[in-house]
C-alpha positions in Angstrom: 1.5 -29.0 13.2 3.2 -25.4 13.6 1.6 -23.0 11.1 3.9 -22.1 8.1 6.8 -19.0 8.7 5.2 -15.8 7.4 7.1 -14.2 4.0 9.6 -11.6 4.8 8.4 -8.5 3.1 10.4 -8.1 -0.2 12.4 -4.9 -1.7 9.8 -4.7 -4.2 6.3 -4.8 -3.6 2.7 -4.7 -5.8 0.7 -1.4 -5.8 -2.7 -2.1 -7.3 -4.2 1.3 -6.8 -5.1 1.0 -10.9 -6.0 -3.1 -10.9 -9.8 -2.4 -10.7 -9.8 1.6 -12.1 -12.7 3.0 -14.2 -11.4 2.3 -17.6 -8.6 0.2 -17.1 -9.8 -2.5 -14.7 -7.9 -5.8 -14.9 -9.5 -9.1 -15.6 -9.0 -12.3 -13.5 -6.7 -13.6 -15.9 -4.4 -10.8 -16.3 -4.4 -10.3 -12.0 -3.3 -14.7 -12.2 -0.4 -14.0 -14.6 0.6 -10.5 -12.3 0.3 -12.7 -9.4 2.7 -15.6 -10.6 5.3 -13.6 -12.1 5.2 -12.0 -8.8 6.0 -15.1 -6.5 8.3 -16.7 -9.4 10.8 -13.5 -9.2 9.9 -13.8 -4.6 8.0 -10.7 -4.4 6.1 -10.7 -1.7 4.2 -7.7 -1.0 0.9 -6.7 -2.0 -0.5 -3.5 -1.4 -4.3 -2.4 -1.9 -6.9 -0.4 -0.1 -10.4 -0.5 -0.2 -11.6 2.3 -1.9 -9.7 0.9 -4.9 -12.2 -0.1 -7.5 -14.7 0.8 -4.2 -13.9 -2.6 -2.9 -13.5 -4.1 -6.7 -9.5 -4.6 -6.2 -9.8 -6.5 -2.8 -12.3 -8.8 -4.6 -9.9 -9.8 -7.8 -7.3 -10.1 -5.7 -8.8 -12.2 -3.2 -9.9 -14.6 -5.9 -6.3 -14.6 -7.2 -4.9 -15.2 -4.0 -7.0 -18.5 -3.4 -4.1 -21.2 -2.4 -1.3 -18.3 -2.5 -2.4 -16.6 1.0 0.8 -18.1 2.9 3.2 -16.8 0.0 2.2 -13.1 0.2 2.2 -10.1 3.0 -0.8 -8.5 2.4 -1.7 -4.9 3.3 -4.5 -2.9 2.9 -6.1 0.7 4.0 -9.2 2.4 4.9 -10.6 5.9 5.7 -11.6 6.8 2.7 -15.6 6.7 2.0 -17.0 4.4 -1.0 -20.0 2.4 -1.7 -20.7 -0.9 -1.2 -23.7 -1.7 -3.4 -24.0 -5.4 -4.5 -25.6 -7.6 -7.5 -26.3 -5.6 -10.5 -25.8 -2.2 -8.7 -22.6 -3.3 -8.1 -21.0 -1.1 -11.2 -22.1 2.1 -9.9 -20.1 2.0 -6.6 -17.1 3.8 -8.5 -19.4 6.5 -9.4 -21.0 6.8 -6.0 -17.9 7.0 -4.0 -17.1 9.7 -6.7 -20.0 11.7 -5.7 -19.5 11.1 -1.9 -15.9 12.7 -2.1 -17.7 15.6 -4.4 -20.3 16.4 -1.8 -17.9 16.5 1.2 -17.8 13.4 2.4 -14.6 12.0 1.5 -13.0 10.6 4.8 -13.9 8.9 8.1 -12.0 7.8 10.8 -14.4 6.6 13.3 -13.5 3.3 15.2 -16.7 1.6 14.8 -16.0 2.6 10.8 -12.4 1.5 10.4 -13.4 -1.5 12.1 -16.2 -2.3 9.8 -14.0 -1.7 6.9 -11.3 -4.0 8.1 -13.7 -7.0 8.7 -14.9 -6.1 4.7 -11.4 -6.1 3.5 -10.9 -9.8 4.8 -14.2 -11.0 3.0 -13.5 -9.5 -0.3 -9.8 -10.5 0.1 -11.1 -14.2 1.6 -8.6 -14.4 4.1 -8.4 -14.6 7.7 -5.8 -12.4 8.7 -4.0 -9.2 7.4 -0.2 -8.5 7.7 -1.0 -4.7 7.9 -3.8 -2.4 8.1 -3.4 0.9 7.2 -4.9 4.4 7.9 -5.2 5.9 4.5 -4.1 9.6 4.4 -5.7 10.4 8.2 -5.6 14.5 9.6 -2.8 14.6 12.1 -6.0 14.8 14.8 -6.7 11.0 14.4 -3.6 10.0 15.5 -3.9 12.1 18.8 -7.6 10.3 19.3 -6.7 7.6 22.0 -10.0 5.6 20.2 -7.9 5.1 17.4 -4.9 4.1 19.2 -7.0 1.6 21.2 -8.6 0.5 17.8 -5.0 -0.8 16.4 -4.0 -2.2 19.5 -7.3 -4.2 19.6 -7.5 -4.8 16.1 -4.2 -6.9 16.5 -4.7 -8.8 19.8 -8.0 -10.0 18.2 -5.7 -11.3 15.1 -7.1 -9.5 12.0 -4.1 -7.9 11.1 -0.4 -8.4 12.8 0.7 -4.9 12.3 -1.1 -1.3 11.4 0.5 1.7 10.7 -0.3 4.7 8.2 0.1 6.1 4.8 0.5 9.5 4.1 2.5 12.1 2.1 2.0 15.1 5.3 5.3 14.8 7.3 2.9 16.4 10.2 1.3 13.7 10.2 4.1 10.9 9.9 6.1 12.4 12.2 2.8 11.8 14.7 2.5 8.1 13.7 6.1 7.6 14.5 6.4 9.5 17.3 3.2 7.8 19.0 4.7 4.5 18.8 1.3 2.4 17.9 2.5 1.4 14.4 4.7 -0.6 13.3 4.3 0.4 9.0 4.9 3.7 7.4 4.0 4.5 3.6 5.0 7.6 2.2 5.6 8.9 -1.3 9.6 7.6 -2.2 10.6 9.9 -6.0 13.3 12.3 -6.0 10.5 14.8 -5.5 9.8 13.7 -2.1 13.0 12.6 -1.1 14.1 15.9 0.7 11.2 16.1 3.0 10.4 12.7 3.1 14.4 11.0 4.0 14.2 12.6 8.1 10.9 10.7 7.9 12.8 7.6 6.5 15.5 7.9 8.8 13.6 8.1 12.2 11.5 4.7 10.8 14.7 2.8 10.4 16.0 4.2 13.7 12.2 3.2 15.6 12.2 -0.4 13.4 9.0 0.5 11.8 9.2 -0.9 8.2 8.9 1.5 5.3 7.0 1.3 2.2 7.6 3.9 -0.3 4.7 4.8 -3.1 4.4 7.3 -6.3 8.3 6.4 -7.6 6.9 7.4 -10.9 5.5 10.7 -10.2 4.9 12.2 -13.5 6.7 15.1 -12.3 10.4 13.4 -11.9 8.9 11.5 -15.5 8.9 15.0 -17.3 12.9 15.7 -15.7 15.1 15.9 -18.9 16.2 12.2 -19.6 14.7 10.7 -16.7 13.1 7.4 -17.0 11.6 4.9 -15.1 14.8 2.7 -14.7 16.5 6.0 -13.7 13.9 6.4 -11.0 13.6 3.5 -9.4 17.1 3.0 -9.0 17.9 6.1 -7.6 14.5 5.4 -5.4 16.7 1.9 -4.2 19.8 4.1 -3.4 17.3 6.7 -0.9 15.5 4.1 1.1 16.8 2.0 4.0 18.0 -1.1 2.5 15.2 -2.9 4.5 12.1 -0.9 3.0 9.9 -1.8 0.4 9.7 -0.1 -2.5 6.1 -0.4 -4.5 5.1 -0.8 -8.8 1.9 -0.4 -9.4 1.7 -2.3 -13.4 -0.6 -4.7 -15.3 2.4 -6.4 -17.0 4.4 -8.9 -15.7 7.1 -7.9 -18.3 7.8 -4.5 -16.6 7.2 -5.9 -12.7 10.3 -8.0 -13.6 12.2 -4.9 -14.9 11.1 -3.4 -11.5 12.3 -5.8 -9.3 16.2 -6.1 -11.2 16.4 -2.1 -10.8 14.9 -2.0 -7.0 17.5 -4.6 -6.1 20.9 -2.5 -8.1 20.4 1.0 -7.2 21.8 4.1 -8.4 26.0 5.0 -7.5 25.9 8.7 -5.7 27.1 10.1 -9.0 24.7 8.9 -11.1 21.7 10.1 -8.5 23.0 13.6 -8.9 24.0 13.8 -12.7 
């Protein structure tokens, strides 16, 4: 039996950077209701990282994702530090990975580390296979270090992840990723604020095929414009990116993902993007 067609990555995708947050962690259930009022308006994409919750968000979402695996595209990212502790320590990984960043110690980038963090992103997540691994905010320098390039190129002819790529908000650095031709996904911040350095950046991924996922539309910056709001913003967010991108909304409720997706999919005319 041929194994089922993967997704196609959808306009709007999940952010879950807040899901397992100190203070405003989700619980099981509330993930299961995000989850299905995802798939019932076909959004596919979910997007997390490691360090989120310090390994917390991989795990709820792994546990919501039980049975749903073939419906999503799931990415994730690594290279920033965090704790692992287990069992009743487990709680204080937050704090830890707190005091790591604190004391200096904030990134790594090492193969043999990015490796290991991929292989604990497919346990937590209980999955086999990743649709994209991400380097999470890397110094241009790591994407000049051939052991990194080798590292992706491994990483997807072993078949833990189909694509990897980078996220970052330095155009320095995005300009490397694209110009090195290992990856084949590029996340970088998509709000009006961003959109002047960030559109050559969006332009030269359309123009190399490597699928775009934009991040922080609701920058609390473009929030505080005179009559802005987030409808305004994430239309006008539609009307900047390629029309084949993906456009991410990080939220607990499944009332405003669904607001989301309707404004992601009818973007702003010119005239209203510039009124």
């Amino acid at each position: 039996m041929n194994p089922s067609p993967k997704p196609a990555w959808s306009r709007l995708g999940l952010g879950t950077g807040t899901l397992a947050s100190l203070g405003r962690a989700a619980s099981l259930s509330e993930v299961n209701r995000l989850i299905g009022t995802m798939l019932d308006i076909r959004v596919t994409v979910i997007d997390t990282a490691d360090s989120y919750g310090s390994g917390d968000c991989e795990c709820l979402l792994g546990k919501a994702l039980l049975g749903k695996r073939e419906q999503v595209v799931l990415v994730t990212k690594a290279g920033y530090r965090h704790s692992h502790l287990k069992g009743p320590l487990r709680p204080l990984n937050q704090l830890v990975k707190k005091v790591l960043h604190r004391v200096g110690k904030r990134q790594q980038f090492e193969p043999s580390y990015l490796s290991a963090c991929l292989d604990r992103s497919l346990s937590r997540l209980r999955v086999e296979q990743l649709d994209a691994f991400l380097l999470h905010d890397p110094p241009v320098e790591v994407l000049t270090d051939e052991r990194v390039i080798r590292l992706c190129k491994d990483l997807k002819q072993s078949g833990k992840t189909i694509f990897t790529g980078v996220s970052s908000a330095d155009p320095v650095v995005l300009r490397s990723a694209i110009v090195s031709g290992a990856f084949e996904v590029i996340q970088t911040p998509a709000n009006l604020n961003a959109a002047a350095t960030m559109q050559p950046i969006w332009r030269d991924c359309e123009a190399n095929q490597i699928h775009l996922i934009g991040n922080h539309v609701f920058d609390p910056a473009c929030l505080s414009l005179r009559d802005m709001t987030h409808e305004k913003l994430m239309r006008a967010t539609a009307k900047l990116l390629p029309f084949q991108s993906t456009i991410l909304c990080g939220s607990h409720n499944p009332i405003h993902l669904r607001q989301s997706h309707q404004w992601a999919t009818e973007s702003l005319a010119d005239c209203d993007l510039l009124s």
